[in-house]
C-alpha positions as CSV (number, residue, x, y, z in Angstrom):
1,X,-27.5,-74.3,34.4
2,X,-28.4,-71.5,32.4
3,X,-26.9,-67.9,32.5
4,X,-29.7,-65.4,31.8
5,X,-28.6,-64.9,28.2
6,X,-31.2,-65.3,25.9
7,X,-29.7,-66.7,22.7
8,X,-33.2,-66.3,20.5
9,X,-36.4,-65.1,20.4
10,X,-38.2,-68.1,19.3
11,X,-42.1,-69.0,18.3
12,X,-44.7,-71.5,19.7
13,X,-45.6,-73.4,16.5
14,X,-48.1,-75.6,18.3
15,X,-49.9,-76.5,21.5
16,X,-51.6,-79.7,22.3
17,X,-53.4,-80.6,25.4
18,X,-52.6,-83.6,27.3
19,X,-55.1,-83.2,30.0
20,X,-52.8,-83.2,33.2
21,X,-49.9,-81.5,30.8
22,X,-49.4,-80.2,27.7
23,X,-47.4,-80.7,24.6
24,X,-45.3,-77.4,22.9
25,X,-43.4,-77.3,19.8
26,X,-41.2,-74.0,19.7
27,X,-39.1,-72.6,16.7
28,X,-35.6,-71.5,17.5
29,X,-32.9,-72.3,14.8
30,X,-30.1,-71.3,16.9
31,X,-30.9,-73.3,20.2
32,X,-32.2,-76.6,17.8
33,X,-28.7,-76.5,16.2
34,X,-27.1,-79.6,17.4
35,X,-30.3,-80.3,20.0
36,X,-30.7,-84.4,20.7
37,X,-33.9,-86.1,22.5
38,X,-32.4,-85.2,26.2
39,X,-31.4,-82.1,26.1
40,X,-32.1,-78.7,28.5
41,X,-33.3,-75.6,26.9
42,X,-34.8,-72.8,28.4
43,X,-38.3,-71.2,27.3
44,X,-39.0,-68.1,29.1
45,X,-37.0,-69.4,31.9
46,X,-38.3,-72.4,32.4
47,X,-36.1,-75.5,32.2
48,X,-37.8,-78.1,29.5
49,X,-36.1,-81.2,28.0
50,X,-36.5,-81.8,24.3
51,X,-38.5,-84.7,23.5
52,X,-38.0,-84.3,19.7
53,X,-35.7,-82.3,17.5
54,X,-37.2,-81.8,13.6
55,X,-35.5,-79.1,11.3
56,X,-35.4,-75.9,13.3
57,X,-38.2,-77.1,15.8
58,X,-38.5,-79.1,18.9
59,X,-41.1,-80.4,21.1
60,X,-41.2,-80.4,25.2
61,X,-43.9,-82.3,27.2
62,X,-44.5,-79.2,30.4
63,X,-46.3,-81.1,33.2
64,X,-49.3,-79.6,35.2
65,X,-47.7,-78.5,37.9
66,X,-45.1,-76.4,35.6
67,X,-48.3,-75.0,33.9
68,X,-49.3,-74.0,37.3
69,X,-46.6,-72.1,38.6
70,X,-45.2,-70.5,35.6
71,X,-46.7,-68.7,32.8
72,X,-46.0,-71.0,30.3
73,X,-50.0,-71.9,30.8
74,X,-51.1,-68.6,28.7
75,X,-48.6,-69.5,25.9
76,X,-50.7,-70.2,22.3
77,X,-49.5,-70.5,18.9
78,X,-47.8,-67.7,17.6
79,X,-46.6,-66.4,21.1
80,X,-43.4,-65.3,21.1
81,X,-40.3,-66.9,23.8
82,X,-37.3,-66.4,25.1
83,X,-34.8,-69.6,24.4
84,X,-31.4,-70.7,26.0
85,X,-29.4,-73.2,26.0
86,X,-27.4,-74.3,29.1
87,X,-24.1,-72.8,29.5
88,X,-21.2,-75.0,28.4
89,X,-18.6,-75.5,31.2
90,X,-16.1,-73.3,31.0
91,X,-18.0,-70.7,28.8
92,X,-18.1,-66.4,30.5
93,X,-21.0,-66.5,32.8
94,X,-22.4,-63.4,31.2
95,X,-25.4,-63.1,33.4
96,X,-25.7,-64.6,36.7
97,X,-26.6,-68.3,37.6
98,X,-29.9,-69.3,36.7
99,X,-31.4,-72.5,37.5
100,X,-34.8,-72.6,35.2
101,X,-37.1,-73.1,38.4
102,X,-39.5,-70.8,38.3
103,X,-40.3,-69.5,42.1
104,X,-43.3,-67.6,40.9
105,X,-45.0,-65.7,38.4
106,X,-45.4,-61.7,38.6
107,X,-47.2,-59.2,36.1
108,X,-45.9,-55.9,34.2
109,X,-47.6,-52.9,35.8
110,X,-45.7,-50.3,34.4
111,X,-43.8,-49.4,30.9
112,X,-41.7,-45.8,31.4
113,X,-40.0,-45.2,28.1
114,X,-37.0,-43.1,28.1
115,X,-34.7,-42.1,25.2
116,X,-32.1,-44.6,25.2
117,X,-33.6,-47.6,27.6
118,X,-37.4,-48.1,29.2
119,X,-38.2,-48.6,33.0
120,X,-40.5,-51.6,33.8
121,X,-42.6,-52.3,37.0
122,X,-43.2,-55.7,37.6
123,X,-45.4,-57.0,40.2
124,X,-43.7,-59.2,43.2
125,X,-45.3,-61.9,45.1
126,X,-45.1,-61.2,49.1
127,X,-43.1,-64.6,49.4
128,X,-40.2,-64.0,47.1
129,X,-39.9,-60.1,47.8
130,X,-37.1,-60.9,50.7
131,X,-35.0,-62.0,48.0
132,X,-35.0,-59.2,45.7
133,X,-32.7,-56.2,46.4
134,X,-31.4,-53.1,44.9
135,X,-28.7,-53.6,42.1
136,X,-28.9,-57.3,42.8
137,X,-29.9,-60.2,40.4
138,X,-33.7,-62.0,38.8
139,X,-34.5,-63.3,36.2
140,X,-37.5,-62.0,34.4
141,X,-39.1,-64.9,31.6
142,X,-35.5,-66.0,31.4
143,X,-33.6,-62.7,31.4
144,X,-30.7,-62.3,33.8
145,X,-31.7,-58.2,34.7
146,X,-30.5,-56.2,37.0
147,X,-33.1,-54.5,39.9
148,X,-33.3,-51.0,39.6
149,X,-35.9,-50.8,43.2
150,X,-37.1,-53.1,45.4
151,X,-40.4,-52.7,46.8
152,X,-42.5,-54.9,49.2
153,X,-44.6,-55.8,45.7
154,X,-43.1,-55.0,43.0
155,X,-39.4,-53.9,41.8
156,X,-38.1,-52.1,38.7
157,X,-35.9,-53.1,35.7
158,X,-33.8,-50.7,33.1
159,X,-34.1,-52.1,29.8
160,X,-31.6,-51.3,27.2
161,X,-32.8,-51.7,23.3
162,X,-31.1,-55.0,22.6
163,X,-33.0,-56.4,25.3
164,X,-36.1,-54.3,24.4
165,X,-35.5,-55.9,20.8
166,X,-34.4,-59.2,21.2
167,X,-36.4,-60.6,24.1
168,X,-39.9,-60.5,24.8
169,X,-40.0,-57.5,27.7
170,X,-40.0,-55.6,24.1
171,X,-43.7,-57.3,23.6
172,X,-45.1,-57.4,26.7
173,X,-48.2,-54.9,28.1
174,X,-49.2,-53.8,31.7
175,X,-51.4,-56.7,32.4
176,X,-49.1,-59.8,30.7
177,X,-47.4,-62.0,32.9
178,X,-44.0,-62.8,33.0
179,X,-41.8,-65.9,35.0
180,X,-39.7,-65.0,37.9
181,X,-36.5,-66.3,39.4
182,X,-34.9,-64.8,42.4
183,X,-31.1,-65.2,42.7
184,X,-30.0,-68.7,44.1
185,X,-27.4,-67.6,46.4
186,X,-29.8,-65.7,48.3
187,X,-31.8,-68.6,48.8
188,X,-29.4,-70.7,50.1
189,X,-27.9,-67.9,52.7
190,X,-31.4,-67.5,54.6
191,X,-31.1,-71.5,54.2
192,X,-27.7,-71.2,56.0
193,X,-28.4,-68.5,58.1
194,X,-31.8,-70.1,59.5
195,X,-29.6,-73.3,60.1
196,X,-27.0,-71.8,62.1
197,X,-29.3,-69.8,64.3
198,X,-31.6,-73.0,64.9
199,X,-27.7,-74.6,66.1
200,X,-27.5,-71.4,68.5
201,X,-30.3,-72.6,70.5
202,X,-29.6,-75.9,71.4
């Protein structure tokens, strides 16, 4: 389980093609310290196991189907990433609980730049908009963020300048892509509400 807070901003040193999957190796000196063959770590919100630890890089085999649904697929050497580690047990959840499935991918539409903080439109797919609210939880490329709105295809984010600096929502254009990950809990209430109104019928 991750939390949202990313602890780097880390580098793709290489890609290599498998055919059905691919091979990364990522920089990130803080999330390597201590990492063994095994291990979770979170690259722009996607959950990847480390498959070798060198130094201050590691490697993660991402299958095809991960390549699919995520935008790890557009990632080349030299792209910058957002890296966590899971959250120890009994460390402060600082952001919310965060999983590392993707649900979907959505893309940045808007950049409003204020003084102190910069609004960002993101694009929503149909299918995950039900679970996005107002002031409630997602997680953008592995970013715990709070929704500003909450359109039918797209919702808004506030950005502070720690988050502008130290992620990559401070790189990313209108156009770019970016990982998406609706709040758990809401998933699992429809899940519990559709069961309990299937019971009423019978």
């Amino acid at each position: 389980m991750f939390t949202g807070i990313v602890e780097e901003l880390g580098e793709v040193t290489a890609v290599e093609d498998l055919g059905d999957a691919a091979r990364f190796r990522l920089r990130g000196p803080v999330v390597t310290e201590g990492a063994r063959h095994g291990d979770s770590i979170a690259v722009n919100g996607v959950c990847l196991t480390v498959v070798e630890h060198e130094g201050d890089e590691f490697t993660a085999d991402v299958m095809a189907e991960t390549l699919k649904r995520s935008s790890l697929g557009v990632l080349t050497t030299g792209s910058r990433v957002n890296l966590e580690r899971p959250t120890a047990v009994g460390a402060r959840l600082g952001g919310h609980i965060v999983q590392g499935h993707v649900d979907g991918t959505g893309t940045i539409l808007e950049r409003t730049p204020s003084e102190h903080w910069e609004i960002v439109k993101i694009s929503l797919p149909a299918d995950l908009a039900r679970y996005v609210v107002e002031k409630g939880s997602i997680t953008v490329d592995g970013i715990s963020l709070t929704v500003v709105e909450a359109g039918d295809a797209h919702f808004t984010v506030s950005l502070i300048p720690t988050t502008l600096a130290l992620t990559t929502l401070g790189l990313k254009q209108p156009g770019d892509p970016v990982n998406l990950e609706v709040d758990v809990v809401a998933k699992y209430v429809e899940r519990l509400l559709g069961d309990r109104s299937r019971g009423a019928g019978r």
